[in-house]
Structure formats: structure tokens, C-alpha cells
N, C-alpha and C positions, 0 to 999 in steps of 0.2 A: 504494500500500500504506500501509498505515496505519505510521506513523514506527515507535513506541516497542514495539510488536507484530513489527511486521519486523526491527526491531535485534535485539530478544533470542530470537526463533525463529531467524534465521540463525547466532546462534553457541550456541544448546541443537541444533540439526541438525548443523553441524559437528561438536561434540564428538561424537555421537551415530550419526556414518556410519562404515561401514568404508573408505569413499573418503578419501583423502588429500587435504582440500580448505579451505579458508580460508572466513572466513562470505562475505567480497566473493565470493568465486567461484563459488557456489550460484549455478544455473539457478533461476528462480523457476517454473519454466514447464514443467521436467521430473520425470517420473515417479520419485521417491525412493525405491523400490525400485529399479527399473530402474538407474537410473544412479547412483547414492551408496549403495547395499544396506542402507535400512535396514527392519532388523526390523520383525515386528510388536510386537513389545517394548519395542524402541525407540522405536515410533510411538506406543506407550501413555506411555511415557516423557516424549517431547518435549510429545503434547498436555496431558497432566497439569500440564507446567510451565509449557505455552504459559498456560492454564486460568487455574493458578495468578498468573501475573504479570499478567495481564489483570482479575482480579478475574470471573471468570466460572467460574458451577460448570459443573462437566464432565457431570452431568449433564442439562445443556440441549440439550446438540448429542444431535442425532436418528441411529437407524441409516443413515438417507440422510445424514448430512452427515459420518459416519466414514468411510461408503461414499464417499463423493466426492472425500473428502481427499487426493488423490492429488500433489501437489505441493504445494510451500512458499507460491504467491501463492492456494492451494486451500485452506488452514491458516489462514492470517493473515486472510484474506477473510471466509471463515465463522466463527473464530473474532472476529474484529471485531464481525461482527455482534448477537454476544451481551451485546459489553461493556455494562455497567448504565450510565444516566446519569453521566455526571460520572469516570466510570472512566479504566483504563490508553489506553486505544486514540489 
């Protein structure tokens, strides 16, 4: 996972679950609905800030790649791949 993408998406997820969970404790690898409840609200929430601290507009990521987001190494991955040369990631 990409370091500074992974740091600050696990503890914007934390605050942001209805789960009682610490950012180390995050599954990277499970369905975040499913098992930490979050919102689609939430999930507008997190990628927004994910977005934001990455330096990538949110308008990049495609209906297939919100569709797909389903977990945190899902998030950090595809948002990765947007970051601009020289950027957060």
C-alpha cells in the first residue's frame, strides 16, 4: 500500500465507522460496510478527504472505480493511482 495514502485513510475510516476500532486494526481486505458499517455518506466523506490529501480531484475516479471501492486496500489502491506526478502517494 502506498505509505502516506494508507496512514491517513486508516485513521479518516476509523473516525468515520460505527465499529469500535483503532486505525492498526482495520482489515485492509474487508468489506467496510459489512464489517465496520460504514455509510454511504461516510464513504462520500472518507473518499473526499482521501481525494483531498492525495492531491487528486474526485472527479477522476470513474463509476467502476466507486463501484469497486469496497474495502480500504480497494480505496488506497485506486485512489493511488490517480495521484499526479510528484504528488501525496
Amino acid at each position: 500500500m502506498h505509505a502516506d495514502i494508507a496512514e491517513f485513510t486508516r485513521r479518516r475510516l476509523a473516525a468515520l465507522t460505527a465499529a469500535d476500532v483503532t486505525p492498526g486494526e482495520l482489515d485492509p481486505d474487508v468489506d467496510l460496510v459489512r464489517s465496520y458499517g460504514l455509510t454511504s455518506l461516510n464513504k462520500v466523506v472518507l473518499l473526499t478527504s482521501v481525494c483531498r490529501r492525495a492531491g487528486v480531484d474526485l472527479t477522476l475516479l470513474s463509476d467502476d472505480d466507486l463501484a469497486q471501492m469496497l474495502t480500504l486496500r480497494e480505496i488506497i489502491d485506486t485512489i493511488a493511482r490517480y495521484v499526479p506526478e510528484g504528488g501525496n502517494a
